[in-house]
N, C-alpha and C positions, 0 to 999 in steps of 0.2 A: 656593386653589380647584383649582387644578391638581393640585397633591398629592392632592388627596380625589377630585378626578374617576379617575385613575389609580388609587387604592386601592376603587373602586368599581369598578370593569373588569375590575381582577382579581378581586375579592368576585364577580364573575358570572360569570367563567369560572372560576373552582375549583368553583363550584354547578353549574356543567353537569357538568363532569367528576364528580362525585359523580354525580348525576341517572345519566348514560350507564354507571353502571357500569366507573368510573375509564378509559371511551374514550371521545375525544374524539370529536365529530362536526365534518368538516368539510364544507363545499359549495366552496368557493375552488379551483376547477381549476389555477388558477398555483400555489398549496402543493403541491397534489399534484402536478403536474410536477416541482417543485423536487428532491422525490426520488425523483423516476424516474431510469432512468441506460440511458433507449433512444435509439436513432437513427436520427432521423429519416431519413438520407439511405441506412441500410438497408432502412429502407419502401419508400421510392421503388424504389431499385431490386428489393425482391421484387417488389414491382407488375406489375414490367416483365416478372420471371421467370414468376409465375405465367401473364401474360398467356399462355404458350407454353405454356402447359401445360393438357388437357384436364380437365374435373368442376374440383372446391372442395375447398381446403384448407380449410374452415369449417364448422363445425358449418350458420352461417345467416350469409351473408353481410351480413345488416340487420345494422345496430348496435342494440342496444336499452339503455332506459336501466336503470342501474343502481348496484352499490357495492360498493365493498373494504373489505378490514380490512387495513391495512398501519400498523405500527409504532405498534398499541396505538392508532390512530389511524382512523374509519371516513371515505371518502367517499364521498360521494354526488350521486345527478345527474349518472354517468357516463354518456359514449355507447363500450356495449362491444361486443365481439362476441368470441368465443372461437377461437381455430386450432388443433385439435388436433393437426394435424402439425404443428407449432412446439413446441408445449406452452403456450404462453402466452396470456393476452390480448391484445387490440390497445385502444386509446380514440383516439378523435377529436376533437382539439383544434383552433383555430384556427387552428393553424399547420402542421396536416396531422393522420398519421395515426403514432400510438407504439405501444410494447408494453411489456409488463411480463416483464420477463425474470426468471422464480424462481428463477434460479442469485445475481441479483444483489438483487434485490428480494423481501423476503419476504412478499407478500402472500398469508396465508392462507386466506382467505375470498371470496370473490366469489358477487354476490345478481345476476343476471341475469334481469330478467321474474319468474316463478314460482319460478326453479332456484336453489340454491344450489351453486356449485362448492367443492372444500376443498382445498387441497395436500397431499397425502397421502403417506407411505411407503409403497408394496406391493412386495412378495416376486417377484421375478422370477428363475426359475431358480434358483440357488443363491443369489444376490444380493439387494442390496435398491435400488428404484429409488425416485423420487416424481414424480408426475405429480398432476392437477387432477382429479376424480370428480366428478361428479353426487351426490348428498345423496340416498338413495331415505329412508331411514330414521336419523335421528340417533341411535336406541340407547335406551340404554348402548351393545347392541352394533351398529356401525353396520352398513347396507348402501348399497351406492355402487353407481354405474355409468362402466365406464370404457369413453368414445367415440376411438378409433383410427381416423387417417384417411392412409395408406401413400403413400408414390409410386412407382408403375412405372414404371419407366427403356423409354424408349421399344424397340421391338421391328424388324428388319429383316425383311423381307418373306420368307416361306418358302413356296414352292414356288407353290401357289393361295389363298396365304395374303396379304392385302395387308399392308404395313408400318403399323405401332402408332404414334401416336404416344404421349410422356410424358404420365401421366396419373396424377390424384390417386384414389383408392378406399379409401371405408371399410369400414371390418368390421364385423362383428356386434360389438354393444355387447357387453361381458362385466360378469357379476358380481361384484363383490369385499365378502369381510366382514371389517370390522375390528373386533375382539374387544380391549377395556382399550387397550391404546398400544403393541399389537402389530403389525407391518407387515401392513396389507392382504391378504386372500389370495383368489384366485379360486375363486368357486364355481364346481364343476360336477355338480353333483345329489351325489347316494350317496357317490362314488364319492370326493368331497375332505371328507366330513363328520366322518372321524376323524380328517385331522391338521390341520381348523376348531376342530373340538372336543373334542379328544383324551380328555377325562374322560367326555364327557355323548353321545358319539357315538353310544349305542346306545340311550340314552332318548329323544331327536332323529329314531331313526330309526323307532321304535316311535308316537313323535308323530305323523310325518310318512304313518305307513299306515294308521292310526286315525283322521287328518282328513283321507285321500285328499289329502294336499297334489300339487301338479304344482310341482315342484322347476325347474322349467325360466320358471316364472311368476313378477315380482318380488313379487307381493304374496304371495305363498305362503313367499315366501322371508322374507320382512320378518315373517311370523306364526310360521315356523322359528325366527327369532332370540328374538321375544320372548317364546316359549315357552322358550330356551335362557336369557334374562334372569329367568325366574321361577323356575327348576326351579335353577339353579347357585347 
């Protein structure tokens, strides 16, 4: 009886994993700890650091719930919240407060509230970095949003000027479009549309004066692309 109860447990977890689209779902906050590879006792002490420190490293300081896709595997019924100036997630477990570090933890995906985050490759300088975006438009070709949030290294006092202290500040969101499983590149109107779109850049741009698009707006942006999806 044993035997069959066991061959029945597996018979219903291979049928989820088919159902999920060969990923697994989990809810079990201990599995997903298991392969996480954060530390706790560097939480702690950022805690301490940021306490000194003016404004939020965080997009939103609430944890909201949510879910990853990490190793072909989804979970869910997280409590997340995002640090841009880290790059990573954090989650709040029982035994305090973790993160997900993407140099060591490939977690792709993150569904937070409404947003979708993605770890992504983009083009920075000559180079190529990867950081977490915002999902504006899934594509084909995508468009993202990338939230940077800097720290000023505290200031000494200048003349009538009082002393600064250390303090976190974000920037203006920027645009990024990623075109097939090409690194990410930042929009900035007109001006980056040829080396976006190198082939269709001047069809894009005749598009773009014909539907008085404002290139500078995501949703005009997101009708750029899939106007470049139709016509390529």
């Amino acid at each position: 009886m044993k035997h069959l109860n066991l061959l029945f447990c597996i018979a219903l977890l291979v049928t989820a994993t088919m159902v999920t689209g060969q990923t697994g779902i989990l809810f079990s906050e201990s599995d997903f700890i298991s392969f996480m590879n954060s530390d706790l006792d560097y939480m702690e002490n950022q805690r301490e650091r940021y306490a000194k420190i003016k404004g939020s490293a965080y997009l939103d300081e609430t944890f909201q719930t949510g879910s990853v896709s990490y190793n072909r595997k989804k979970y869910m019924g997280l409590q997340l919240r995002y640090n841009p100036y880290k790059g990573y997630f954090e989650f709040k477990t029982d035994q305090g407060i973790k993160y997900l570090d993407p140099r060591i933890t490939s977690v792709d995906t993150v569904w937070l509230g409404e947003d979708t985050f993605i770890y992504i490759p983009y083009q920075s300088g000559k180079g190529v970095k990867r950081d977490y975006m915002k999902l504006i438009s899934p594509g084909p070709t995508r468009v993202l949003q990338f939230s940077q949030v800097i720290l000023i290294q505290p200031e000494p006092a200048k003349g009538y000027e009082e002393a600064k202290p250390a303090r976190f500040e974000k920037r203006a969101d920027a645009i990024y479009i990623q075109t097939e499983d090409q690194p990410a590149m930042e929009f900035n109107g007109k001006k980056s549309m040829k080396e976006i779109f190198p082939e269709h850049h001047a069809q894009l741009l005749e598009f773009a004066r014909s539907e008085k698009l404002n290139l500078k707006k995501s949703g005009d942006i997101v009708s750029l692309c899939a106007h470049f999806d139709n016509i390529r």
